[in-house]
N, C-alpha and C positions, 0 to 999 in steps of 0.2 A: 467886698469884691464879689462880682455875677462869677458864675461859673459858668456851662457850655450845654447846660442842659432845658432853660429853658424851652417855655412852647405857650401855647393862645389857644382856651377854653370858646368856641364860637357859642353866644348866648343869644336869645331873645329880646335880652335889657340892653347888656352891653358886651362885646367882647373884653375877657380880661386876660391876661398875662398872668403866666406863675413863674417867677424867678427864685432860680436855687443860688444862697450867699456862703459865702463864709464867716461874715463876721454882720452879724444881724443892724451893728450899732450904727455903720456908715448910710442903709437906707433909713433908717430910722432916723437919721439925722436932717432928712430932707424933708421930712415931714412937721417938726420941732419949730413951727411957725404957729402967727396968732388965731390961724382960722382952723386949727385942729383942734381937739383933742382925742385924750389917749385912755382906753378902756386895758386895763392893764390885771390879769392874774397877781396876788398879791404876793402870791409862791414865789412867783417868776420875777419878779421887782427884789425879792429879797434874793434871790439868788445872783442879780446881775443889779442891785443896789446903786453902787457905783456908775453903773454904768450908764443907768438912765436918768440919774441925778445931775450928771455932765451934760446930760445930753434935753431932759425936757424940764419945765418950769413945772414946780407943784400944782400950782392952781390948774396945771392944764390935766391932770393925769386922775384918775377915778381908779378905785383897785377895788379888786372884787375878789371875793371867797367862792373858788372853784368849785362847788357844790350844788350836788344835782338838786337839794332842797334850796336854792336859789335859781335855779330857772324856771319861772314862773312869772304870772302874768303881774302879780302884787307885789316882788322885785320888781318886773322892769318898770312901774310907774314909780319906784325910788330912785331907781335912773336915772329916769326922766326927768324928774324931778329935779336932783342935782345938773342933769345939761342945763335945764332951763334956766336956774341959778348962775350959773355961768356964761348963760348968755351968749349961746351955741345959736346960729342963723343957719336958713336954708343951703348959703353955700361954706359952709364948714364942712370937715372930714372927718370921722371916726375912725381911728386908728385901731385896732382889735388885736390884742397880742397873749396869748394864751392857747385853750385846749379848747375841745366840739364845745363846752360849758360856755367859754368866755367868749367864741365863734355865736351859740346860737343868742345870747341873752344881746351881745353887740346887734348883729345881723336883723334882731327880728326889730330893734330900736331902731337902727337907721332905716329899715325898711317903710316905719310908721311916721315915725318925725318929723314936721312939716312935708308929709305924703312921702318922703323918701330922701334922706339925706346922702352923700358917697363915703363908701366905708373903706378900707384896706385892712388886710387882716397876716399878723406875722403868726401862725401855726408852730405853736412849742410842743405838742402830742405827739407820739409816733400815730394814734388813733388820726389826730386832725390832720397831719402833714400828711396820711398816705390815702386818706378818704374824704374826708367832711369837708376840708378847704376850698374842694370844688365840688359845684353842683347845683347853686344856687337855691338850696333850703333854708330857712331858717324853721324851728322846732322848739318850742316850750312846752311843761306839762300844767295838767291838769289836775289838781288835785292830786293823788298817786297814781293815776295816769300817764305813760311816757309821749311825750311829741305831741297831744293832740291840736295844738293851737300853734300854728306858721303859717309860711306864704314861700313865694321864691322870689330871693331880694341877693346877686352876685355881689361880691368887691368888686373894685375896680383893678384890684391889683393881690398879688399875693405872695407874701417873699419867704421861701423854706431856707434855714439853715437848721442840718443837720447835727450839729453841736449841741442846739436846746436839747437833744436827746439822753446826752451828759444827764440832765438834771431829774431823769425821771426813776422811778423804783424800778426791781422788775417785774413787779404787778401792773406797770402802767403799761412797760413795752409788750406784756402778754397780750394787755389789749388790743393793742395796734397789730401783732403779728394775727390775734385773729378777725379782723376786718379786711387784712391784706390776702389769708385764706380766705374768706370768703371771695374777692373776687377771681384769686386765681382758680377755683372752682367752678364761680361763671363761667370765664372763660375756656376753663381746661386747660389751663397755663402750666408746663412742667415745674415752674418754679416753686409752685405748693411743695411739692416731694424736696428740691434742693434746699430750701430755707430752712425747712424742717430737719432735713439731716447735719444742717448748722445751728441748729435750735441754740444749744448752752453758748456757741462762742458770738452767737448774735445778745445771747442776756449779756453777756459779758461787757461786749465790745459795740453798742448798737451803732455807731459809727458805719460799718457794715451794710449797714439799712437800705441806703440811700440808692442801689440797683432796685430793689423789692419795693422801695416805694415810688419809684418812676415806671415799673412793670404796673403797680397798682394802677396808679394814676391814667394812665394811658390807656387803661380795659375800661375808667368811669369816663373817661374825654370822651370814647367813641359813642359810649350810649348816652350820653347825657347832650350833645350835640344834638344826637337824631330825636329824644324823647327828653328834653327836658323838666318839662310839666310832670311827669310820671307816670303820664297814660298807655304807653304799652309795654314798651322791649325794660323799661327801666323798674317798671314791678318786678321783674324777676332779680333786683339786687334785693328785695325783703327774704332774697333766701338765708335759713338764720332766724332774722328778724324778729318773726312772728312769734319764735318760742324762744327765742334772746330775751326780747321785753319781758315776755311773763315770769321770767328765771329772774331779770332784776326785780320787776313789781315783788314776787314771791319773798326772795331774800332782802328785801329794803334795798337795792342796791350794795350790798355787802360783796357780791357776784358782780365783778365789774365789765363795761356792755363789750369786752372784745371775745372777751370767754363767757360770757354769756350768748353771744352770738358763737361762738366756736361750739358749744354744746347744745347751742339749738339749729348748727346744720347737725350736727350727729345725731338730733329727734328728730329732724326732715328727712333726712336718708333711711334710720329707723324706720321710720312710717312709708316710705318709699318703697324699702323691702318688703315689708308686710303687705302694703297694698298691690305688690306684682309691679312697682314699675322697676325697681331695678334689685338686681341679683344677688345673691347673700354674697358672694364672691367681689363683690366692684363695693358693696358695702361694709366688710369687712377689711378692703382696701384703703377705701377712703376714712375709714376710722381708725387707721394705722397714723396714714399721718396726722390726723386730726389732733390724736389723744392724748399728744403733751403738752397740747394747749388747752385742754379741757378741765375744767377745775373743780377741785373736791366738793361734792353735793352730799350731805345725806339729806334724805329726802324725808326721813322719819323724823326728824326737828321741825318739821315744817308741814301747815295743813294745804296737800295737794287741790284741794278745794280753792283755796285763795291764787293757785296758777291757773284752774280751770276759767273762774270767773277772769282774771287779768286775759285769758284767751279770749273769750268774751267780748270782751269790751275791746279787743281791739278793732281799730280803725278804718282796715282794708275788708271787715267780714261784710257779706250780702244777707241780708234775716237769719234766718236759723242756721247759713252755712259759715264755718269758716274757711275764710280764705289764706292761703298759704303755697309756698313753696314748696316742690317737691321736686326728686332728682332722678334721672333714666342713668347717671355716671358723671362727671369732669366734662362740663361743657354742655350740659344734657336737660338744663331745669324747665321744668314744668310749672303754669301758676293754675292752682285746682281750687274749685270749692269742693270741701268736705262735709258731710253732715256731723253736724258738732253735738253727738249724741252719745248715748252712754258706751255704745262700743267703740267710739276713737276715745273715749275716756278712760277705757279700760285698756286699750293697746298703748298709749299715751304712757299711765301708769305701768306699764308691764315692761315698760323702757328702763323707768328708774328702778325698778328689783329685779331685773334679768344682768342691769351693767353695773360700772364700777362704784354707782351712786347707791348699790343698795347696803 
């Protein structure tokens, strides 16, 4: 059953639709025909067994182990592999039902698959259902690399039911609630400060959600229309980002990417204050609310050296500088090259023994 909240993503490929369900199993049933198949979380088939057993044939359904050490390029030609075996044609459908994991290893396949197959994707993450589902990236790594190898490939369609959220830890919803900070900081959306002062009965009850992730959604629609491709207004969602990634690179992923990105606007604001563009006071603010989603680091288990280099080698840098986010307040971000020298190495480190991580 649709509920009253969809809305239509304008894209360069194709315009798509995102429909919020109640009951994920009756769209899914319209799809449980011969020219699909179904790229399925193996978490998530065991959780709702039953239900997809009723509903799609084995032969059609592929399950995959949600792990970041499977997205990658040498997985997806095991994919592939298996489509080909099954005997998947140009005008077949991939069905994508899982988390960002199960969204990018589907999305970057159909993107390549006789030059571009059509996908639909049912978003079971609070991470995927309030960010990644729209935007048209797809992202595998590289060796211990994050993201370096995508393209931008939409669904055609995208169906959120807020119930898959039942099934996750509360380590998973931390992650989503900080992805979903991070934009209400782009934008300077009040509702940072109200989610946060619901913090425990959102772990509880994430049922809840479903306002904060339509607030999300709604801050990525408007920029991702205007900048799709990611060349201007849309670099400033790597606020975070830039020192997210190196926090997962650094800890293997043991730091999962929403609190890894929660604690890398708190080293972009840090570094914001220090460099003069915004005030101890709006800094001190915004790491109030930040800070109970931020997650236990000691930083002395771990050689600072292997986050400098993951800084390094990210993506977005120009030669010697890095490039990154940085914040004037809520609503305010700046995209700066930095020189990525021994004195932002030494302000960098002066983060983690001055705060809670020493």
């Amino acid at each position: 059953m649709l509920t009253s909240d969809a809305f239509v993503v304008k894209s360069r490929f194709v315009d798509y639709e995102v429909l919020f369900v109640n009951d994920f199993v009756a769209p899914l049933t319209q799809y449980a025909v011969n020219d699909t198949i179904f790229i399925v979380d193996r978490k998530i088939f065991g959780f709702y067994k039953s239900q997809f057993e009723t509903v799609l044939a084995e032969e059609k359904v592929i399950l995959i182990d949600a792990l970041e050490t499977n997205k990658n390029i040498d997985y997806c030609q095991v994919i592939i592999t298996r489509l080909i075996k099954s005997e998947i044609k140009r005008n077949y459908t991939i069905v994508a039902v899982g988390g960002g994991i199960i969204q990018d290893i589907s999305a970057f396949i159909a993107s390549i698959l006789y030059r571009g197959v059509i996908w639909v994707f049912f978003p079971t993450t609070l991470l995927s259902q309030a960010d990644s589902c729209i935007g048209s990236k797809t992202s595998i790594n590289m060796g211990e690399y994050k993201n370096l190898l995508g393209n931008f490939y939409p669904p055609s369609k995208i169906y959120i039911d807020i119930n898959f959220l039942e099934t996750l830890s509360v380590k998973e919803i931390k992650s989503g609630i900080g992805e979903i900070l991070h934009f209400y900081f782009f934008a300077g959306n009040e509702l940072a400060e109200e989610m946060m002062g619901n913090y425990d009965g959102i772990l509880k009850t994430p049922n809840l959600l479903q306002k904060y992730i339509i607030a999300s959604l709604m801050i990525k629609k408007e920029i991702i229309e205007i900048d799709e491709f990611d060349k201007n207004e849309r670099n400033l969602f790597n606020y975070g980002h830039t020192f997210g990634h190196a926090i997962e690179t650094l800890t293997k992923y043991e730091i999962n990417h929403g609190q890894a990105v929660t604690m890398g606007m708190d080293i972009a604001n840090y570094l914001s204050e220090k460099l003069g563009f915004m005030d101890k006071r709006t800094y001190k603010s915004m790491k109030t609310t930040l800070s109970k989603n931020i997650p236990e680091l000691d930083i002395r288990k771990y050689d600072l050296e292997k986050f400098f280099h993951a800084l390094s080698r990210d993506k977005k840098n120009i030669g010697e500088n890095l490039v990154c986010i940085l914040s004037q307040g809520p609503g305010k971000l700046v995209k700066k090259q930095i020189a990525f020298n021994n004195g932002l190495k030494q302000m960098i480190a002066s983060y983690f023994t001055n705060t809670h991580c020493a």
